[in-house]
C-alpha positions as CSV (number, residue, x, y, z in Angstrom):
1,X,-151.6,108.2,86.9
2,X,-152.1,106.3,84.0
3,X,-149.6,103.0,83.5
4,X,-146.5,104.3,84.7
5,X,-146.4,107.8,83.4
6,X,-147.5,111.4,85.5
7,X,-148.2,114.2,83.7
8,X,-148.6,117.7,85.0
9,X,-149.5,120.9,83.9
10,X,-146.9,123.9,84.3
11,X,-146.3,127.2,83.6
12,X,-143.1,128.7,82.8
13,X,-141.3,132.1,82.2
14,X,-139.5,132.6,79.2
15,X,-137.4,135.5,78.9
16,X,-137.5,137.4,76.1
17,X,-137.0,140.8,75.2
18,X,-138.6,143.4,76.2
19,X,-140.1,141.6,78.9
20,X,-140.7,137.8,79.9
21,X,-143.5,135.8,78.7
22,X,-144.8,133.3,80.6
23,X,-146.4,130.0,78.7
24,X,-148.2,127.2,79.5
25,X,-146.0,123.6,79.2
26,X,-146.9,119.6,80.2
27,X,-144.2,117.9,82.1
28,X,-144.2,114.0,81.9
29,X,-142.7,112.1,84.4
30,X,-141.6,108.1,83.7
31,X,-140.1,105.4,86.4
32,X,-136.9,104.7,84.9
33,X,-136.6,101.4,83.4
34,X,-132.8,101.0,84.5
35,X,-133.0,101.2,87.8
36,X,-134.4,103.8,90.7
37,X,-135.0,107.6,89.5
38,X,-137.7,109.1,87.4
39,X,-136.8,110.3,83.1
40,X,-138.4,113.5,82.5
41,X,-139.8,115.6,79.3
42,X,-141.2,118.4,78.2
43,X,-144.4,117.7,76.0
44,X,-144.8,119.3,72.8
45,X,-143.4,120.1,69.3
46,X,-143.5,122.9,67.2
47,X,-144.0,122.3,63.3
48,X,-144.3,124.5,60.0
49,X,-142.0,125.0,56.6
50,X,-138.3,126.0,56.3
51,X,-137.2,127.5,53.1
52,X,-133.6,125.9,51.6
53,X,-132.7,127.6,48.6
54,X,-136.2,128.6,47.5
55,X,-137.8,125.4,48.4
56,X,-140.5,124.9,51.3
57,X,-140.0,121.7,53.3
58,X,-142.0,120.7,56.2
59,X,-140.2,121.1,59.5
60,X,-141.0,119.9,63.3
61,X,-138.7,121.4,65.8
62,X,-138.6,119.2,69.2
63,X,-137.1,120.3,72.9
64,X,-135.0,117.9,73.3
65,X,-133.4,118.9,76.9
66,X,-136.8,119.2,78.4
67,X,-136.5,123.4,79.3
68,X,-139.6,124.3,77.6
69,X,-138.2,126.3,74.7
70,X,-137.3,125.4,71.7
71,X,-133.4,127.4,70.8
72,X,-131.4,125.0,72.3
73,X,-128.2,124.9,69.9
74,X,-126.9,121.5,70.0
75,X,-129.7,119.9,72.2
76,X,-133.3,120.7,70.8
77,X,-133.8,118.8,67.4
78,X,-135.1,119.8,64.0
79,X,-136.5,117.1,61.2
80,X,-136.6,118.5,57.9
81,X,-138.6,116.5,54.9
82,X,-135.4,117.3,52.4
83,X,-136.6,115.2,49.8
84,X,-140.1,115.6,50.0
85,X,-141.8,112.1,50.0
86,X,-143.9,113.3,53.5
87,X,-141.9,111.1,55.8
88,X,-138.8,112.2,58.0
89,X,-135.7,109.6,57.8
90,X,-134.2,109.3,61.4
91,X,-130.9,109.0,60.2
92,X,-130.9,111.7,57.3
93,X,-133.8,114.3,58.1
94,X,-132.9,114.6,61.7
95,X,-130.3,117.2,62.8
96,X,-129.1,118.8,66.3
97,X,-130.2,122.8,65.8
98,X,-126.7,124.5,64.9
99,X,-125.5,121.6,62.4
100,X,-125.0,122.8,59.2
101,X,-127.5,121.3,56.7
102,X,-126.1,120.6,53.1
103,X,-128.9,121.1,50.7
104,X,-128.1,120.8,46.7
105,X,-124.8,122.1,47.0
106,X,-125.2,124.8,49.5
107,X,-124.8,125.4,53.4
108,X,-127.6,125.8,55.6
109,X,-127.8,126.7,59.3
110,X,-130.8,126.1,61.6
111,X,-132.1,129.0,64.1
112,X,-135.1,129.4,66.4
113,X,-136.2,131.8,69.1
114,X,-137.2,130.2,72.5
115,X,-140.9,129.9,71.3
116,X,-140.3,128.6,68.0
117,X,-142.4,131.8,66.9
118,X,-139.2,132.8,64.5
119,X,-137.6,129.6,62.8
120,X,-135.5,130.2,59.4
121,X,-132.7,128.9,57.9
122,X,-129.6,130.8,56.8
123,X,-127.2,130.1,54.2
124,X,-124.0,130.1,55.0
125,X,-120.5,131.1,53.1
126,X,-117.8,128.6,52.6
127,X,-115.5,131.5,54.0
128,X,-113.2,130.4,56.4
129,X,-110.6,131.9,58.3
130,X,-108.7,130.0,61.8
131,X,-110.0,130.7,65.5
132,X,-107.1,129.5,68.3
133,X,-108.1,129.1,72.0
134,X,-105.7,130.1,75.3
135,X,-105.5,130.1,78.6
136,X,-104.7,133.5,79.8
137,X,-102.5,132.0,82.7
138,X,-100.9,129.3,80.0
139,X,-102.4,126.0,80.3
140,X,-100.2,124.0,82.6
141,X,-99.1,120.8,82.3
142,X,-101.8,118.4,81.3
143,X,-104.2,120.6,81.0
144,X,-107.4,119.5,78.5
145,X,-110.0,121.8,77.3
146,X,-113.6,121.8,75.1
147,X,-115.1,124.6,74.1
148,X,-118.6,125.1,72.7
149,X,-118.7,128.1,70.6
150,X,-121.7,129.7,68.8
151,X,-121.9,131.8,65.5
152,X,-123.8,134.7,64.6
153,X,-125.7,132.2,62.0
154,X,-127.0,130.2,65.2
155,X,-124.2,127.0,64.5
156,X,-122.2,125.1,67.1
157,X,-118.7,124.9,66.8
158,X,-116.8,122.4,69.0
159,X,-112.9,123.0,69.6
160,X,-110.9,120.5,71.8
161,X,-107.4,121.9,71.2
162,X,-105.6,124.5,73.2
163,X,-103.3,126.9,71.5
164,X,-104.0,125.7,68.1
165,X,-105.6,126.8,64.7
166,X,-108.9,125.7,64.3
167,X,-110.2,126.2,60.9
168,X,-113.9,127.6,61.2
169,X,-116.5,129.7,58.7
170,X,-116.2,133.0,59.2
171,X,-118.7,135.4,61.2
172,X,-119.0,136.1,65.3
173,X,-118.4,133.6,68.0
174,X,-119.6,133.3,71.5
175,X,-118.3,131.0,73.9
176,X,-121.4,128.9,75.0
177,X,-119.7,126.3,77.0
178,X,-115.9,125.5,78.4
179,X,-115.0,122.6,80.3
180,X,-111.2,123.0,82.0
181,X,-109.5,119.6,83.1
182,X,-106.3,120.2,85.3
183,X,-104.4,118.0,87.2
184,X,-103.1,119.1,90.7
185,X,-99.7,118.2,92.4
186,X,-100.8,114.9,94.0
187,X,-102.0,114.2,90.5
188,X,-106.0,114.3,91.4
189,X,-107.8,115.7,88.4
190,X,-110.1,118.7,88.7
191,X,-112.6,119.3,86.0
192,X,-114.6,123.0,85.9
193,X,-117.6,123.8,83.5
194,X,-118.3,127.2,82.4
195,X,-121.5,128.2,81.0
196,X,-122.4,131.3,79.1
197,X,-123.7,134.5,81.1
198,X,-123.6,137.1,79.1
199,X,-122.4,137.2,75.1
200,X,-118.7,138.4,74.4
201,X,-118.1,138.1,70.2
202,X,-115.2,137.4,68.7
203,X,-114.6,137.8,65.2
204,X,-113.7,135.8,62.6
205,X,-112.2,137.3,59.1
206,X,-111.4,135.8,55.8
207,X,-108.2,133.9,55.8
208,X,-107.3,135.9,59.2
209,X,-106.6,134.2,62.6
210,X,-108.5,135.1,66.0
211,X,-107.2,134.7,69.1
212,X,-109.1,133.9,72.3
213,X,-107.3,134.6,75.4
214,X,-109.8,132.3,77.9
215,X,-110.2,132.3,81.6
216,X,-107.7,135.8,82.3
217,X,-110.2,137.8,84.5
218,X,-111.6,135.8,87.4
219,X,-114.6,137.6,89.9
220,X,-116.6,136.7,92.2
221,X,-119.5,138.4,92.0
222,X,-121.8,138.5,95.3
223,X,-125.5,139.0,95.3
224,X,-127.8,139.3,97.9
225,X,-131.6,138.6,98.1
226,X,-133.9,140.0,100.8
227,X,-137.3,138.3,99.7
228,X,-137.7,141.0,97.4
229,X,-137.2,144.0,99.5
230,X,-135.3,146.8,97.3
231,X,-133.8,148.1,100.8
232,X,-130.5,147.2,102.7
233,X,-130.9,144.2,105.2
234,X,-132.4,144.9,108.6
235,X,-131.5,143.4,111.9
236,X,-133.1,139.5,112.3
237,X,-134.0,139.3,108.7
238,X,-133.1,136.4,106.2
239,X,-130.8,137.2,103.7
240,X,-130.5,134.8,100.9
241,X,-126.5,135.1,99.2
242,X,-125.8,134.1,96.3
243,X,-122.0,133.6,95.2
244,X,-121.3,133.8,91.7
245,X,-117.2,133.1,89.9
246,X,-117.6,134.8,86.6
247,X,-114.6,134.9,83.9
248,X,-113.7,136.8,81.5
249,X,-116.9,138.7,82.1
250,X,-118.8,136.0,80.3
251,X,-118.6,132.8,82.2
252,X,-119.8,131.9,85.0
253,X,-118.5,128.7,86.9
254,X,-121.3,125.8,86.9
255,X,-119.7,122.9,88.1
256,X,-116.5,122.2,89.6
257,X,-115.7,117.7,90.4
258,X,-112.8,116.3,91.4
259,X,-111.6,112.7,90.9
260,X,-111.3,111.0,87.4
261,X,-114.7,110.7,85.1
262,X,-114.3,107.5,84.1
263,X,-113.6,105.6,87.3
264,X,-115.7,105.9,90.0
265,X,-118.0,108.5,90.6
266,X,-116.5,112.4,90.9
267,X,-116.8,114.2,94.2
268,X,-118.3,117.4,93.5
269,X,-116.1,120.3,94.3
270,X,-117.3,123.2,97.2
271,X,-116.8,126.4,98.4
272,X,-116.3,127.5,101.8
273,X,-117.8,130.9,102.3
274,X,-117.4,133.1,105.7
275,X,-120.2,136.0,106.1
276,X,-118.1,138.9,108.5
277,X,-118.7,141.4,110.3
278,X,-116.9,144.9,110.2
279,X,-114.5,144.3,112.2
280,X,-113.8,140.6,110.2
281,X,-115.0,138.2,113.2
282,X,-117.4,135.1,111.6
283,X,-120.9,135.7,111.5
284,X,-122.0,132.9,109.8
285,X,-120.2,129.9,107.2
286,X,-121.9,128.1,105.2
287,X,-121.0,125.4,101.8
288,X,-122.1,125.8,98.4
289,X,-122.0,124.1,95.1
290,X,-121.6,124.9,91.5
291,X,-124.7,124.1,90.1
């Protein structure tokens, strides 16, 4: 290991469509300098032209949360040479992929497949029309919410305001991310994270306001994992289960802590789960997280 850094080779499966493709990454591994723990990153970079209104400018497109792929919107990073002198300015060439890019006058946005194999940028109208965020259930008192939304063009759209009117450029919206802060009777806070599981788009017209009713279909969606055998379980043999809360048939729950974030440390929430038999006596318990 040479100095304090460990680098190994890996390969990974990306999934893409019609099938997965696995490629071959370099994880690097560094003693933390604040303390105990190890910091973690994905080498490599990926690097070309992007046109912006008829101009080619040299791009390099970076994996910033260390997942091997490079379509991250709002994490992996894209440096654009906008003015051409060779060099990229950390503070004015350097963007978060899904910020809009302002480029003579008109509004750019940033989009990459997991490779990096399809990068282009997109121009985007100066439409608008207003998006407003519920809770199904109503939101309760206290209740905080941020949601991470994603357009059709590939940008991020943040939204910390329940049951208002957010102004936002028109097109299709995904939820990508939802975090849910509640307060309970003894007044201990409970914070939930959603991530995205499958996309549910939500349109956005000209001048027109769009509704989204969140969180008003909970499931929990049971899956079960016999080392790969397609038949049912047999008698003795290990059955991995896998217990999955999924909302609105989009979300599925990643995290669930309890306790303030700014004091001390949050406990992570749990689940109890009971396996039964037929006639409902326990088989078998067992805790799980959310992560």
């Amino acid at each position: 290991m040479p100095g304090r850094d460990l680098e190994i080779a890996a390969t990974i499966s990306v999934q893409l469509e019609p099938k997965p493709k696995r490629v071959q990454r370099t994880l690097l591994f560094r003693r933390s300098t604040l303390g105990e723990g190890l910091r973690y990153a994905v080498r490599g970079f990926a690097h070309g032209t992007l046109a912006l209104g008829g101009t080619k400018h040299r791009a390099v497109l970076i994996d910033g949360n260390a997942d091997g792929c490079f379509d991250s919107v709002g994490q992996d990073r894209v440096w654009i040479d906008l003015n051409g002198d060779g060099q990229f300015d950390p503070l004015t060439e350097q963007f978060p992929l899904g910020k809009p890019i302002v480029k003579d006058g008109e509004v750019y946005v940033i989009r990459s497949d997991p490779l990096a194999s399809a990068v282009r940028a997109s121009p985007r109208s100066a439409a608008q029309g207003r998006l407003r965020l519920t809770l199904a259930g109503g939101p309760g008192p206290g209740a905080k919410a941020s949601v991470e939304l994603i357009s059709d063009l590939g940008e991020l759209v943040l939204i910390d305001r329940l049951d208002q009117p957010a102004a936002v450029p028109v097109g299709e919206y995904r939820i990508s991310w939802l975090k849910l802060e509640m307060t309970d009777s003894s007044g201990q806070p409970w914070t939930y994270s959603f991530r995205e599981d499958k996309a549910k788009s939500h349109v956005v017209r000209t001048g027109e306001e769009t509704t989204i009713a969140m969180l008003g279909k909970l499931a929990m969606n049971v899956a079960w994992d016999s080392r790969g055998s397609d038949s049912k379980p047999k008698p003795g043999e290990t059955v991995v289960i896998s217990p999955r809360l999924v909302a609105d048939e989009c979300l599925y729950l990643s995290a669930c802590t309890v306790g303030a974030e700014g004091a001390a440390r949050p406990a992570e929430g749990s689940a109890e789960i009971f396996l039964l038999s037929s006639d409902r006596k326990i088989i078998n318990r067992g805790i799980t997280g959310f992560s």
